[in-house]
N, C-alpha and C positions, 0 to 999 in steps of 0.2 A: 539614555532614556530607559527607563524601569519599566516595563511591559507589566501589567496586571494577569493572573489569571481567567481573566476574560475577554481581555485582548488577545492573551496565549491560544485561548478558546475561539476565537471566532476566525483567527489566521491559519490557524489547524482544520479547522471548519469548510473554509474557503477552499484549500487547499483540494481537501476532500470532496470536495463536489466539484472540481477540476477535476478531479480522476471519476468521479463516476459520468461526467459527462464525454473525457475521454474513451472511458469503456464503451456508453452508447455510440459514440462514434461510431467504435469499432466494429460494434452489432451491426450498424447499419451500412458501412462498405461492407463487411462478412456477408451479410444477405445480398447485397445486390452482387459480387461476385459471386456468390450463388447459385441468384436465378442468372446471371448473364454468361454462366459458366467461362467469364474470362482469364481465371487461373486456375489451374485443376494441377493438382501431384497425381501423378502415374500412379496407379494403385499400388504397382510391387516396389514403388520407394516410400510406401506409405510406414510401413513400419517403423523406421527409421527415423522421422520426424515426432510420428505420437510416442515413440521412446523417447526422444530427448526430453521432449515437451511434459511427459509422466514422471520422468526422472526430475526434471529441474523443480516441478511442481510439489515433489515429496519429498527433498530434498531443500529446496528454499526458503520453507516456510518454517520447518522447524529452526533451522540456520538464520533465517531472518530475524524471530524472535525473538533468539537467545543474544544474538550479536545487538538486536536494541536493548534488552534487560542491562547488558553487559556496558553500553554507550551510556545507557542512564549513569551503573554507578561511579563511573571516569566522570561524566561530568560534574560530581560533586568536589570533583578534585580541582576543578576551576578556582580563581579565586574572583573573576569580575563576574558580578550576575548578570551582567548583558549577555557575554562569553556565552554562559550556561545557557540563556534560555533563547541566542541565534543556534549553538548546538542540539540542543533539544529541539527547536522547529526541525534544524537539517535531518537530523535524525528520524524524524518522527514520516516526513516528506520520503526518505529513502526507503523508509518500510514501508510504504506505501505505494512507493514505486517498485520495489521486486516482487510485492503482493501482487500488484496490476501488470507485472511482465508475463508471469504464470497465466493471467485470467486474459490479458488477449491474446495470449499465442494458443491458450487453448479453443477459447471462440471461434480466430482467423479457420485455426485448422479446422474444425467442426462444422464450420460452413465450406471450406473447400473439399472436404472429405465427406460429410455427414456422417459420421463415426459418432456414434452416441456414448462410447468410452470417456470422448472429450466432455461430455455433460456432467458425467461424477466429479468430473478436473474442474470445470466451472463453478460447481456446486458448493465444490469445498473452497477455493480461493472464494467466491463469493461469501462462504460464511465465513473467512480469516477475516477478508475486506471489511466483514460489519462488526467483527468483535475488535476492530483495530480503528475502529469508526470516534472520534475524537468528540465524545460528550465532556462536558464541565466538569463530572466526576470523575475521569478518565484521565484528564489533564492536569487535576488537582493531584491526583494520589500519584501520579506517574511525575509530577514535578515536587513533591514532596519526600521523595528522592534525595535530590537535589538544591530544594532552596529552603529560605527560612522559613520561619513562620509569614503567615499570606499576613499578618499586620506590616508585618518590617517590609515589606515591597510594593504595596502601593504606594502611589504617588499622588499628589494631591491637582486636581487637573483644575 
């Protein structure tokens, strides 16, 4: 079955507000562990954690993007377009998801610490989160990559 560019777009879509409603989640056990101070890190193991947590998140993000740039042009090398574009959803799902590893471990810790450090951390995976945010154009020029002309793949429903 031949997924349209806007089927591509709306599974992409969906996805993506699966992760931002994960993240709310997040925010909102983070706060109430918070105010209920029922997990606290010792302060002097504090360091330790917001370095991982700094390191992973400067580290990830550029790693993440280039490993999807790099996904997109392998899957041109597919030859079924189904192939291509269940890899490109998976792809596209996994950047998304090591975007969102970075943005709630920096939250979780930010509410158990209140280190405002973690808020630059937040800031910035929030702005990776939206520039990786799955509009129609987005999905178009990033699967044009990879597939024919958008005449040759629809399908007539």
């Amino acid at each position: 079955m031949n997924m349209t560019s806007t089927q591509i777009h709306k599974r992409l879509k969906y996805n993506f507000v699966i992760a931002i409603a994960i993240t709310l989640f997040h925010i909102l056990i983070g706060y109430i562990i918070s105010v209920s101070g029922f997990i606290s890190v010792h302060p002097a193991l504090s360091p330790y954690p917001k370095a991982a947590i700094i390191l992973f998140v400067l580290v990830s993000i550029p790693l993440d993007l280039k490993w999807f740039a790099t996904r997109l042009r392998k899957i041109a090398d597919y030859t079924d377009y189904d192939r291509k574009v269940a890899a490109y959803i998976k792809y596209s799902r996994i950047r998304v998801f090591v975007i969102l590893m970075g943005l709630i471990s920096a939250i979780m810790f930010f509410f158990m610490r209140q280190m405002n450090d973690m808020l630059y951390l937040i800031g910035i995976e929030v702005i990776i989160l939206l520039l990786c945010m799955p509009t129609k154009k987005r999905v178009e020029s990033e699967m044009a990559v990879f597939a024919p002309d958008e005449d040759n793949y629809h399908t007539t429903e």
